[in-house]
N, CA, C and O atoms as CSV, one atom per row, in Angstrom:
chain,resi,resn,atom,element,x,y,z
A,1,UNK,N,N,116.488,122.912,50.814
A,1,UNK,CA,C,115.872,123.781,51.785
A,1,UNK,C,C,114.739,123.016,52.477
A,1,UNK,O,O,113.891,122.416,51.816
A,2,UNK,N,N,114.731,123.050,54.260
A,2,UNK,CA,C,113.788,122.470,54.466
A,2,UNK,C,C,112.971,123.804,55.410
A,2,UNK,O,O,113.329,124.957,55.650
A,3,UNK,N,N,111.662,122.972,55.804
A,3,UNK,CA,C,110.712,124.110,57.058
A,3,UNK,C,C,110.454,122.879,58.248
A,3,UNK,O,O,110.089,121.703,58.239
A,4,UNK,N,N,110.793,123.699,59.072
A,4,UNK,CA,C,110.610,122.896,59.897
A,4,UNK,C,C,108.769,123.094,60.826
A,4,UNK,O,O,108.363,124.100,61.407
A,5,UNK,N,N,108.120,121.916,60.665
A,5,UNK,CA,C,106.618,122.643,61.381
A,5,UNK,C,C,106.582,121.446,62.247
A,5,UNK,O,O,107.195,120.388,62.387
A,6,UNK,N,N,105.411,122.203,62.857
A,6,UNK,CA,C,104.836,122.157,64.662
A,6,UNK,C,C,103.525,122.272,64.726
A,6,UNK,O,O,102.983,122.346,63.623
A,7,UNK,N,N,102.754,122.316,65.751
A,7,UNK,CA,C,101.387,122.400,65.883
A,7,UNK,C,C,101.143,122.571,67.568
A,7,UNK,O,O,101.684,122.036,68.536
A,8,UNK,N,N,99.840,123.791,67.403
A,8,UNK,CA,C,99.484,123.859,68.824
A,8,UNK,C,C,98.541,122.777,69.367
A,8,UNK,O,O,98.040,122.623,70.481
A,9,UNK,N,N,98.452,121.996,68.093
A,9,UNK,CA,C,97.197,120.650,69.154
A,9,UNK,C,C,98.266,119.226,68.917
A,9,UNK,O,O,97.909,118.071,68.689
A,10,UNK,N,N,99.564,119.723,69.049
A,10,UNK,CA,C,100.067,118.359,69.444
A,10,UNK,C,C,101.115,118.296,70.044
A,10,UNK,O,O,101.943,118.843,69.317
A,11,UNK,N,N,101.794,117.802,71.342
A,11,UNK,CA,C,102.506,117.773,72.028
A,11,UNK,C,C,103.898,118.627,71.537
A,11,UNK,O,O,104.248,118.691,70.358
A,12,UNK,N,N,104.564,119.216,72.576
A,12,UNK,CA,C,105.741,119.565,71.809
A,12,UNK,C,C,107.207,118.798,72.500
A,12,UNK,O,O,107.582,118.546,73.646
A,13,UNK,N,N,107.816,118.581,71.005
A,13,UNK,CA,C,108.887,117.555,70.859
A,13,UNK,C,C,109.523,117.999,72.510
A,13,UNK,O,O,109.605,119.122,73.009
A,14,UNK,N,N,109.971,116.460,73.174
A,14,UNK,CA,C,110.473,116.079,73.971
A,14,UNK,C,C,112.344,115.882,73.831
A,14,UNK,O,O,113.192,115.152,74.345
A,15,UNK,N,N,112.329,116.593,73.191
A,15,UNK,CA,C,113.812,116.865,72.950
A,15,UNK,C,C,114.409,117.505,71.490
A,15,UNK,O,O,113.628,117.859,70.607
A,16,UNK,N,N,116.080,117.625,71.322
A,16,UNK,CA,C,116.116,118.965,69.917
A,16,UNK,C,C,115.981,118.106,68.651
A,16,UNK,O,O,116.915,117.404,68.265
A,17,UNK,N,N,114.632,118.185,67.918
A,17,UNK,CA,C,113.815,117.810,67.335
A,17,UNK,C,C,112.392,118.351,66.571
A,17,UNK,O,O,111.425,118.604,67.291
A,18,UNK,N,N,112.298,118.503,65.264
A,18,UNK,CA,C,110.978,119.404,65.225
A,18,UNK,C,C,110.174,117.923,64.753
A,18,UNK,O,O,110.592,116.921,64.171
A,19,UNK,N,N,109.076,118.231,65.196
A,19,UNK,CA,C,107.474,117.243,65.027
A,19,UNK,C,C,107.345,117.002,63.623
A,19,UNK,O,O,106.719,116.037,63.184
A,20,UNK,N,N,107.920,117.851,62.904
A,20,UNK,CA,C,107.866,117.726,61.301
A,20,UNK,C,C,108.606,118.286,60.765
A,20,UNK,O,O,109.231,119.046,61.505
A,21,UNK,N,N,109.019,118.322,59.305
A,21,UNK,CA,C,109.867,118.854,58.445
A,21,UNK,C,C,109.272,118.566,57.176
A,21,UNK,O,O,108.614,117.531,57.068
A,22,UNK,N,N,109.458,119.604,55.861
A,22,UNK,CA,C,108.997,119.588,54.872
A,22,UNK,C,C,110.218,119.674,54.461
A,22,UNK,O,O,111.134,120.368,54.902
A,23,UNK,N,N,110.195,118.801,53.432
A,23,UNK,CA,C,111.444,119.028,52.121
A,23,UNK,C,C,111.082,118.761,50.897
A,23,UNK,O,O,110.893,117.574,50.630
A,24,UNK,N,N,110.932,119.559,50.065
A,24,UNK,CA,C,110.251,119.481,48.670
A,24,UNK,C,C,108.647,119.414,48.732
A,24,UNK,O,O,107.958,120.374,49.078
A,25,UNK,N,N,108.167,118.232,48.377
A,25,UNK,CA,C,106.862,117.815,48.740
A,25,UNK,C,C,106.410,117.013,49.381
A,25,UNK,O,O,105.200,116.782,49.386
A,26,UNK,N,N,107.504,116.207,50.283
A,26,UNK,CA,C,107.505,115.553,51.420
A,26,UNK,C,C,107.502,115.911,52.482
A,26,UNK,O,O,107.989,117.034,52.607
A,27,UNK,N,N,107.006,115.253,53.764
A,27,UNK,CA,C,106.243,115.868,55.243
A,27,UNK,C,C,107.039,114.488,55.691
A,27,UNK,O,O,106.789,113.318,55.401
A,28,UNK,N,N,108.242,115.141,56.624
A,28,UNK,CA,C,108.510,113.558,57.765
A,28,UNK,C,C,108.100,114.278,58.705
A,28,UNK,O,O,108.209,115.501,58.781
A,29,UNK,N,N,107.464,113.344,59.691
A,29,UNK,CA,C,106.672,113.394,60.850
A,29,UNK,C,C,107.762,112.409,61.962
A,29,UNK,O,O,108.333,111.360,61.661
A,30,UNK,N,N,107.809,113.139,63.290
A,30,UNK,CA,C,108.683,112.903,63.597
A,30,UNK,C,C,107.474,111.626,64.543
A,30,UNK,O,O,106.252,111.739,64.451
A,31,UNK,N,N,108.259,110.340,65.509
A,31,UNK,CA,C,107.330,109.745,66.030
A,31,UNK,C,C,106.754,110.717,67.213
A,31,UNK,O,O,107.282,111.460,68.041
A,32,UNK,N,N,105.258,110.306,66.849
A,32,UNK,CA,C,104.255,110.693,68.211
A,32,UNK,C,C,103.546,109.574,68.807
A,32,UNK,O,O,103.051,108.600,68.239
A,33,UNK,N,N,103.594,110.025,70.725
A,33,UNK,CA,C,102.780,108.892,71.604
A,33,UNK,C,C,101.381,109.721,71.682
A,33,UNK,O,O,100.867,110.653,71.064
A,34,UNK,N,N,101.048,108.888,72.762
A,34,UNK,CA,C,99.338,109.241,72.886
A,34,UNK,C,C,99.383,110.213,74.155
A,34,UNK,O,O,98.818,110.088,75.242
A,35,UNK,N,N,100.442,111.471,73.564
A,35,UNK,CA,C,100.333,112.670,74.370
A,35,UNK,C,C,99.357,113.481,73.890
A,35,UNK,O,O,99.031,113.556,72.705
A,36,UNK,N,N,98.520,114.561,75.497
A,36,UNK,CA,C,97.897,115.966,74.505
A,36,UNK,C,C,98.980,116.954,74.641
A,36,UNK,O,O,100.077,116.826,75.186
A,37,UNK,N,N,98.310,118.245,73.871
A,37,UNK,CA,C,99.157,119.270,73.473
A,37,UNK,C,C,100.050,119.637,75.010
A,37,UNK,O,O,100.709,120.676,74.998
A,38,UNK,N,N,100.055,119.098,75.825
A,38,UNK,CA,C,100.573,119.722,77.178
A,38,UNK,C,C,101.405,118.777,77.769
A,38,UNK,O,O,101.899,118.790,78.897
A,39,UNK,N,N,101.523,117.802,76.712
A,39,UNK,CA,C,102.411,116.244,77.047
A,39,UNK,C,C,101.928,115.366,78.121
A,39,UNK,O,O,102.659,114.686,78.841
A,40,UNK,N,N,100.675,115.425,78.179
A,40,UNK,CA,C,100.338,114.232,79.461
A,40,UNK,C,C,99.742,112.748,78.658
A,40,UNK,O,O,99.047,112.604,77.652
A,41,UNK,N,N,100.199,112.020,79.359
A,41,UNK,CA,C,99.812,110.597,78.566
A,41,UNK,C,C,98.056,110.684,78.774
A,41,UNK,O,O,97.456,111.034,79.790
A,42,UNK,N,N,97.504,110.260,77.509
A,42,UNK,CA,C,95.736,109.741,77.740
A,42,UNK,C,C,95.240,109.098,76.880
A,42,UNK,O,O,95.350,109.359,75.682
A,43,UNK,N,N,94.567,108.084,77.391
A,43,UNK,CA,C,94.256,106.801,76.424
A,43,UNK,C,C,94.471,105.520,77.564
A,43,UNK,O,O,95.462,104.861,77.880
A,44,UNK,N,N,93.123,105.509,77.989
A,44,UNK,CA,C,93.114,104.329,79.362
A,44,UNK,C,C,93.172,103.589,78.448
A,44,UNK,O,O,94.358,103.332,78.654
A,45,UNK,N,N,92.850,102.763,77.254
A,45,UNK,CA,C,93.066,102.106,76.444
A,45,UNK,C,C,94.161,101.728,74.965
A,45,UNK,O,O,94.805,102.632,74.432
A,46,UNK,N,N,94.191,100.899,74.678
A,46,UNK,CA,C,95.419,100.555,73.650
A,46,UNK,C,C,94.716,101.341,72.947
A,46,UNK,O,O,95.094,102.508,73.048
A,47,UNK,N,N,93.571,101.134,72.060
A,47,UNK,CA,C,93.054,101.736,70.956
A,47,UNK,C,C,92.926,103.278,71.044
A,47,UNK,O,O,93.002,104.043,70.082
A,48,UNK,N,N,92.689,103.672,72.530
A,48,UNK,CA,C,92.234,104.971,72.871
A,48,UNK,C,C,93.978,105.982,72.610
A,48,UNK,O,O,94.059,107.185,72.357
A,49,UNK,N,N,95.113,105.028,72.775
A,49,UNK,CA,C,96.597,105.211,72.786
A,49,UNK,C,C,96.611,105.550,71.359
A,49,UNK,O,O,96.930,106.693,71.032
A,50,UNK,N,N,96.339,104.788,70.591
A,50,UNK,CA,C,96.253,104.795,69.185
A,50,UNK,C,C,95.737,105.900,67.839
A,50,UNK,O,O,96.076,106.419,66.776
A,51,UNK,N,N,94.643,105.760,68.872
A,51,UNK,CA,C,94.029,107.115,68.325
A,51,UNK,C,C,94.348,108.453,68.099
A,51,UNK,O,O,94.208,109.152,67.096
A,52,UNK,N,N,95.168,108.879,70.105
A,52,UNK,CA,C,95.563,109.765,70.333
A,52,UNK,C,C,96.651,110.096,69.191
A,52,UNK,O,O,96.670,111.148,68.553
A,53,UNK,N,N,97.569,109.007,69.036
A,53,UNK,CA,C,98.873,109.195,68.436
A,53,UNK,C,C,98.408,109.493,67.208
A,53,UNK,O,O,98.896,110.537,66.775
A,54,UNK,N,N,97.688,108.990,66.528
A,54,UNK,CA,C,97.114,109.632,65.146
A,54,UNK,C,C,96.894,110.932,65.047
A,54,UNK,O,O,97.298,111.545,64.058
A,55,UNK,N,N,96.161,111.603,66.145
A,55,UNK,CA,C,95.296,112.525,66.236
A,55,UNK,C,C,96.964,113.433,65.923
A,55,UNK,O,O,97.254,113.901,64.823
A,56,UNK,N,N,97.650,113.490,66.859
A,56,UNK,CA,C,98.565,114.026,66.933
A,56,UNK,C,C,99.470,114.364,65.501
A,56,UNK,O,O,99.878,115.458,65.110
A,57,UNK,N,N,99.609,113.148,64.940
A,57,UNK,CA,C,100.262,113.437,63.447
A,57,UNK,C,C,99.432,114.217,62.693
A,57,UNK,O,O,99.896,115.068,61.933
A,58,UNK,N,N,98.390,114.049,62.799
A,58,UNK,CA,C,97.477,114.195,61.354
A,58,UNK,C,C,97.290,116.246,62.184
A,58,UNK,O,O,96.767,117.140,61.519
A,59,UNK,N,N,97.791,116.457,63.481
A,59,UNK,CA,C,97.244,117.934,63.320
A,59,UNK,C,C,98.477,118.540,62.837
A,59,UNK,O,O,98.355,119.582,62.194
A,60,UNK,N,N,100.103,117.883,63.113
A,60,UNK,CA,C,101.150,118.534,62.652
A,60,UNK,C,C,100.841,118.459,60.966
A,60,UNK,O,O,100.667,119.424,60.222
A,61,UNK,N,N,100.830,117.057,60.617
A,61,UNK,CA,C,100.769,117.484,59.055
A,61,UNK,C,C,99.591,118.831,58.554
A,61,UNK,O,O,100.019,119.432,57.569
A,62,UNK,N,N,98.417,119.287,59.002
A,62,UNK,CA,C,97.534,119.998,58.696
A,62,UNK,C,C,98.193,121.107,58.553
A,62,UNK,O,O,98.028,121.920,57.643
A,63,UNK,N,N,99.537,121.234,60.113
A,63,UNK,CA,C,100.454,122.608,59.791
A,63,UNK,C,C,100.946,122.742,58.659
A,63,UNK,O,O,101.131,123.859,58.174
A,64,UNK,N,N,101.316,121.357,57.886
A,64,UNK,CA,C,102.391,121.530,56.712
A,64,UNK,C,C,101.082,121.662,55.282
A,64,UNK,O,O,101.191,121.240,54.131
A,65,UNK,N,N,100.255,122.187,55.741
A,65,UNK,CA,C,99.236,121.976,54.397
A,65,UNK,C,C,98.751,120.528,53.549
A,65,UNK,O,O,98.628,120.248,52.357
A,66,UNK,N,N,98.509,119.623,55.117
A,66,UNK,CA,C,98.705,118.309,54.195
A,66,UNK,C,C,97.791,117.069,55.632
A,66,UNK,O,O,97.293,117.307,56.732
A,67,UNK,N,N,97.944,116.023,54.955
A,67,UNK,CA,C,96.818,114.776,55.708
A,67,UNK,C,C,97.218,113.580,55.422
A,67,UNK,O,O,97.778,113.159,54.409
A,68,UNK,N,N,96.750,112.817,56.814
A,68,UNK,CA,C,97.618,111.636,56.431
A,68,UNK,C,C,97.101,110.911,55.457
A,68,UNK,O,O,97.537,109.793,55.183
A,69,UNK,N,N,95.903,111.598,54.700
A,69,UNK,CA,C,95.510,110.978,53.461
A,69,UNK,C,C,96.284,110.545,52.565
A,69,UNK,O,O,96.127,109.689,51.694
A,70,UNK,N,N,97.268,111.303,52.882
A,70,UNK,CA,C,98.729,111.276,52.112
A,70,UNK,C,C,99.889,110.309,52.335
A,70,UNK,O,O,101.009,110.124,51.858
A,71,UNK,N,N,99.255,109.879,53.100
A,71,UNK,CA,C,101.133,108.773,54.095
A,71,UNK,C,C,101.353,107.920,53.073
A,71,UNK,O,O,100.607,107.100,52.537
A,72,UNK,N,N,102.845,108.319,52.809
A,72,UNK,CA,C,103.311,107.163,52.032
A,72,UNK,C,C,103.772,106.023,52.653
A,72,UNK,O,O,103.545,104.935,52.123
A,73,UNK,N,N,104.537,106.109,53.952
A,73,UNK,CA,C,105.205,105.358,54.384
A,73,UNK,C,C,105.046,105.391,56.232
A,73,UNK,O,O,105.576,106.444,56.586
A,74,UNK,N,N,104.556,104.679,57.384
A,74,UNK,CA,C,104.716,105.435,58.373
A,74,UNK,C,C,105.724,103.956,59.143
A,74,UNK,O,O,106.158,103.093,58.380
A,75,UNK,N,N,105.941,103.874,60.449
A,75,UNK,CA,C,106.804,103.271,60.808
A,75,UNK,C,C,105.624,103.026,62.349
A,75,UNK,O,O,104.854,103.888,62.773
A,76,UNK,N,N,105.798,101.737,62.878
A,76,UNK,CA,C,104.775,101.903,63.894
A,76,UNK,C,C,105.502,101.339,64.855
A,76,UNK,O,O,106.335,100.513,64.482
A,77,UNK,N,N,105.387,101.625,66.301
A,77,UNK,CA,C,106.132,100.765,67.403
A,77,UNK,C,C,105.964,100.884,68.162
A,77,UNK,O,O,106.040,101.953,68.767
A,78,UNK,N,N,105.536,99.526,68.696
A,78,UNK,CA,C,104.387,98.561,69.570
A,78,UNK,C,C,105.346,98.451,71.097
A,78,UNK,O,O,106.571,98.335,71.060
A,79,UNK,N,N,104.666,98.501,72.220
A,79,UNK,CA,C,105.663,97.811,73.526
A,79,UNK,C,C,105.090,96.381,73.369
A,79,UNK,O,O,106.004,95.562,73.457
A,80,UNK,N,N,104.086,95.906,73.199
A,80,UNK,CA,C,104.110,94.448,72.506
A,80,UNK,C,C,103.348,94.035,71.239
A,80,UNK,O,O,102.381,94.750,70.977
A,81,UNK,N,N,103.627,92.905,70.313
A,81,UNK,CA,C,103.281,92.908,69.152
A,81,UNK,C,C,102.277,92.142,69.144
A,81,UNK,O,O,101.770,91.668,68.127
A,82,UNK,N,N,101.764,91.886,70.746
A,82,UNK,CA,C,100.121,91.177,71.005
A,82,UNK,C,C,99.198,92.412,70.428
A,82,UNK,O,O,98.005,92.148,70.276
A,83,UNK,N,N,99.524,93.378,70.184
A,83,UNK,CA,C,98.537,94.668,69.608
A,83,UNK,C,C,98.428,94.833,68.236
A,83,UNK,O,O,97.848,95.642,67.513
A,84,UNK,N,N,99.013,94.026,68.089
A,84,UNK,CA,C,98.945,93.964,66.492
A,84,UNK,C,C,98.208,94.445,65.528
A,84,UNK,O,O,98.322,95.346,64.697
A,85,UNK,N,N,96.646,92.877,66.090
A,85,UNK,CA,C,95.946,93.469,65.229
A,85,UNK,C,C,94.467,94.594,65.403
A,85,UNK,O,O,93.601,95.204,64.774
A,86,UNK,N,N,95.090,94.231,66.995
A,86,UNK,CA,C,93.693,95.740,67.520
A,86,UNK,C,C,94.540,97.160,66.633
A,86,UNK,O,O,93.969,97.712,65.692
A,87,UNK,N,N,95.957,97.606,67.115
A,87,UNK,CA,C,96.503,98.182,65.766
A,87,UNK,C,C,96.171,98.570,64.806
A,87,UNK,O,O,95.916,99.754,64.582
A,88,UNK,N,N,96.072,97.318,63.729
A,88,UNK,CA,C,95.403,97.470,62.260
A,88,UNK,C,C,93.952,97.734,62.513
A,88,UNK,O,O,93.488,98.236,61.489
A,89,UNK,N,N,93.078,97.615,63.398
A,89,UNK,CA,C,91.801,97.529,63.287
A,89,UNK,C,C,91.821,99.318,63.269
A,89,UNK,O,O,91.339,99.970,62.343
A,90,UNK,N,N,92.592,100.029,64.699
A,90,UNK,CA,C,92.217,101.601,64.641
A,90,UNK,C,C,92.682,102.152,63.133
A,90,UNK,O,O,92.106,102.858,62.306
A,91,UNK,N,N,93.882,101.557,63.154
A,91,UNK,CA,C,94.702,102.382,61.881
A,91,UNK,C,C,93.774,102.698,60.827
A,91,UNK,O,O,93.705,103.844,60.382
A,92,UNK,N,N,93.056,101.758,60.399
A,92,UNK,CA,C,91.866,101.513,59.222
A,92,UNK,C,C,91.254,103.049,59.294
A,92,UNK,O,O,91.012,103.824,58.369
A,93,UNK,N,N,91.094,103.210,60.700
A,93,UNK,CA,C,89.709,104.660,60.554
A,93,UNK,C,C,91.016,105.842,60.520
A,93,UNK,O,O,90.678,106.872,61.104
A,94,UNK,N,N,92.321,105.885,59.995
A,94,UNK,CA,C,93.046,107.020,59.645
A,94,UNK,C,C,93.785,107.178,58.666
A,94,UNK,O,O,94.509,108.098,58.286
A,95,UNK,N,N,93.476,105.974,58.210
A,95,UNK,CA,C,94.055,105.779,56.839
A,95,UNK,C,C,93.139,104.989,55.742
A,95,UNK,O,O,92.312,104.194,56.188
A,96,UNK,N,N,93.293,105.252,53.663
A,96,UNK,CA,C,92.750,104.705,53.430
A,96,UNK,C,C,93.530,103.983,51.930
A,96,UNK,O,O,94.707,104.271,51.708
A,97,UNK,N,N,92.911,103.223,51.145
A,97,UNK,CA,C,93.289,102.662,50.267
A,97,UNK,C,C,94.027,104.275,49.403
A,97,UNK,O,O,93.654,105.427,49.626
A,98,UNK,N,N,95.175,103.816,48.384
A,98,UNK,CA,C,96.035,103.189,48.287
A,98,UNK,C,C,96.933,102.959,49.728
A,98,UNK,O,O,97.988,103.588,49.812
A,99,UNK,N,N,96.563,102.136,50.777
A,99,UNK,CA,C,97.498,102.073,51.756
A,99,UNK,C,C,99.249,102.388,51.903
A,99,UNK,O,O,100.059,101.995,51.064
A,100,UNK,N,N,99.532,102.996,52.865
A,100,UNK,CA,C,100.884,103.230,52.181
A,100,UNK,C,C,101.804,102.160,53.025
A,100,UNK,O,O,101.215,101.508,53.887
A,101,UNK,N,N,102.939,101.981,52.871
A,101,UNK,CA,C,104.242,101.147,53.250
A,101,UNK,C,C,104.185,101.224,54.818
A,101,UNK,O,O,103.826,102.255,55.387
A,102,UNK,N,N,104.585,99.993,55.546
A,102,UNK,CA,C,104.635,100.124,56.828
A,102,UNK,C,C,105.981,99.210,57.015
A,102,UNK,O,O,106.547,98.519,56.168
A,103,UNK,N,N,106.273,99.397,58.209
A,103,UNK,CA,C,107.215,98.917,59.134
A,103,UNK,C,C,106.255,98.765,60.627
A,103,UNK,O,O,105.343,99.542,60.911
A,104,UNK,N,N,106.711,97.524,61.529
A,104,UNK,CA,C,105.724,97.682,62.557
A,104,UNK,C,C,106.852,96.601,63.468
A,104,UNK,O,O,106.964,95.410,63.179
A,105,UNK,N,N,107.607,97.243,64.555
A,105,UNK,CA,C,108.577,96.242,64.863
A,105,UNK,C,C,108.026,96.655,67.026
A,105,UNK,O,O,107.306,97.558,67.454
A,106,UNK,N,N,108.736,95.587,67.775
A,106,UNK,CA,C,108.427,95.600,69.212
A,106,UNK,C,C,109.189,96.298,69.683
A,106,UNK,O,O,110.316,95.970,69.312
A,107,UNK,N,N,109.200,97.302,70.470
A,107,UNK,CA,C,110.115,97.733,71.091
A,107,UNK,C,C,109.746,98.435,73.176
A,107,UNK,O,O,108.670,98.503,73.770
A,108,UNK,N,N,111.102,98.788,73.643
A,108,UNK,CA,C,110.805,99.107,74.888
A,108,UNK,C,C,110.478,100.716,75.144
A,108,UNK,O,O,111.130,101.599,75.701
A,109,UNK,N,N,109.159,100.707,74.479
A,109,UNK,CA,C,108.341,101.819,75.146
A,109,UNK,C,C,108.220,102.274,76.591
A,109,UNK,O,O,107.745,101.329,77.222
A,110,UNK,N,N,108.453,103.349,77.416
A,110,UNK,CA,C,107.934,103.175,78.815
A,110,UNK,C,C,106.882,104.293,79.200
A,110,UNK,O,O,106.956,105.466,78.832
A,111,UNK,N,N,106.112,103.871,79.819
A,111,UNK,CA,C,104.867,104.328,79.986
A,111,UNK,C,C,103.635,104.460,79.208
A,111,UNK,O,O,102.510,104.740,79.622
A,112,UNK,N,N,104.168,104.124,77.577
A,112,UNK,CA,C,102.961,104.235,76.831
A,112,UNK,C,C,103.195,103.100,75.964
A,112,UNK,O,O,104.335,102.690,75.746
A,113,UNK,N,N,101.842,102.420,75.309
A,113,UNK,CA,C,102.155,101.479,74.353
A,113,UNK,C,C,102.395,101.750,72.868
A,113,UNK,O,O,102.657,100.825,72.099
A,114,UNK,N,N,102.315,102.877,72.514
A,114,UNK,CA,C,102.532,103.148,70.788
A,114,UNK,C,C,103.271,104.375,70.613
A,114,UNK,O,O,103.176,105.373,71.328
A,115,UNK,N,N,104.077,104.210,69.523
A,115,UNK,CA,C,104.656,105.316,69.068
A,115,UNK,C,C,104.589,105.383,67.622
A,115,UNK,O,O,105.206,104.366,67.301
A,116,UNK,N,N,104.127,106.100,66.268
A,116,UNK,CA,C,104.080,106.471,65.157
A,116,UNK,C,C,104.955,107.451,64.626
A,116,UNK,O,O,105.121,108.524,65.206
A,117,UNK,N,N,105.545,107.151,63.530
A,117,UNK,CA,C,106.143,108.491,62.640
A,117,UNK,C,C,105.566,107.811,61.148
A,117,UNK,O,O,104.965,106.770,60.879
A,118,UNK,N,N,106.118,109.059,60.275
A,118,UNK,CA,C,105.260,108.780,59.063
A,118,UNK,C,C,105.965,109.743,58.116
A,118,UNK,O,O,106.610,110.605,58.714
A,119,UNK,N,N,106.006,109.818,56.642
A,119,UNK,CA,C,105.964,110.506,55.701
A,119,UNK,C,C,105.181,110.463,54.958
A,119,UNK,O,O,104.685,109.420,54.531
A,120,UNK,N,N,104.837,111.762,54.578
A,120,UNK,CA,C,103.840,112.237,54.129
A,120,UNK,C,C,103.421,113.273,52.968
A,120,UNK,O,O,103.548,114.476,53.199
A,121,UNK,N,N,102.849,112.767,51.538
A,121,UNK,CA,C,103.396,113.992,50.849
A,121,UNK,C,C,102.490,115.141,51.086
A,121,UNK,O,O,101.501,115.244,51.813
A,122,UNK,N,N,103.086,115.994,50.277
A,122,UNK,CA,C,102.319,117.417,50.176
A,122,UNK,C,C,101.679,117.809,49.049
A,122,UNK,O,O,102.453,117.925,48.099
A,123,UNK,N,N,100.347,118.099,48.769
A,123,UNK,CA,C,99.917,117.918,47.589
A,123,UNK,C,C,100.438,119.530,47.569
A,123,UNK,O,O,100.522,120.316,48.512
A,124,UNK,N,N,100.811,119.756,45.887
A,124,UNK,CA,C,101.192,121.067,45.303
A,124,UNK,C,C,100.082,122.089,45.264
A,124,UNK,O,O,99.156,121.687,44.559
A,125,UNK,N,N,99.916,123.035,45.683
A,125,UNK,CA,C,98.883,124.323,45.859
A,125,UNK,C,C,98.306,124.230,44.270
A,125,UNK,O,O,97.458,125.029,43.874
C-alpha cells in the first residue's frame, strides 16, 4: 500500500506523477527544479537554483511527516558538472552527517540548471 503526497509550497508535478509517495517507511521524492509553488523558474543564481530545489523537497517530505534529515539516498542532475562543487558547498546547509548515498550525473536540463529527487525515511510516530 502506498500514499501518494504533495504540498502547497511546492510546485505541482509537471506531468502524471505525484511529488512523493510513501511506502512503508520510505518517502520517494519525485525530482524537483528551482520552481515556486506556481511553477515559475527563480534563482538568478546556480546556488540560488539549488536552494530553491531543496526548499521544494524538504516541504513535500514535511507533507509525509518527515525531513530531509532523513535522506538516505538522493540522485542529483547537473546541466553541467562545472557545478559540482558550488553543488556540494549548498547541499552541506540541507543536509547533515550521517550523509546519505548520492548519484550526481550531467544531463540536458532546459531552462534550469538542477534537478533533485531523493528517498527519504519516515521516522515511526
Amino acid at each position: 500500500m502506498f500514499q501518494a503526497i504533495s504540498s502547497p509550497d511546492a510546485p505541482p508535478p509537471a506531468g502524471p506523477y505525484s511529488p512523493g509517495v510513501v511506502v512503508g517507511n520510505l518517502l520517494f521524492l519525485a525530482g524537483q527544479g528551482p520552481f515556486d509553488a506556481a511553477g515559475r523558474r527563480v534563482g538568478e543564481t546556480f546556488a540560488d537554483q539549488v536552494r530553491q530545489t531543496f526548499r521544494n523537497l524538504e516541504a513535500v517530505a514535511k507533507n509525509a511527516g518527515t525531513s530531509l534529515e532523513y535522506t538516505v539516498r538522493y540522485g542529483v542532475y547537473l546541466r553541467s558538472l562545472d557545478d559540482f562543487a558550488e553543488f556540494n558547498e549548498v547541499a552541506r546547509e540541507f543536509l547533515s552527517d550521517p550523509l546519505p548515498a548520492r548519484t550526481t550525473i550531467e544531463v540536458a536540463l532546459r531552462g534550469f540548471d538542477v534537478e533533485i529527487d531523493a528517498v527519504v525515511a519516515v521516522p515511526s510516530a
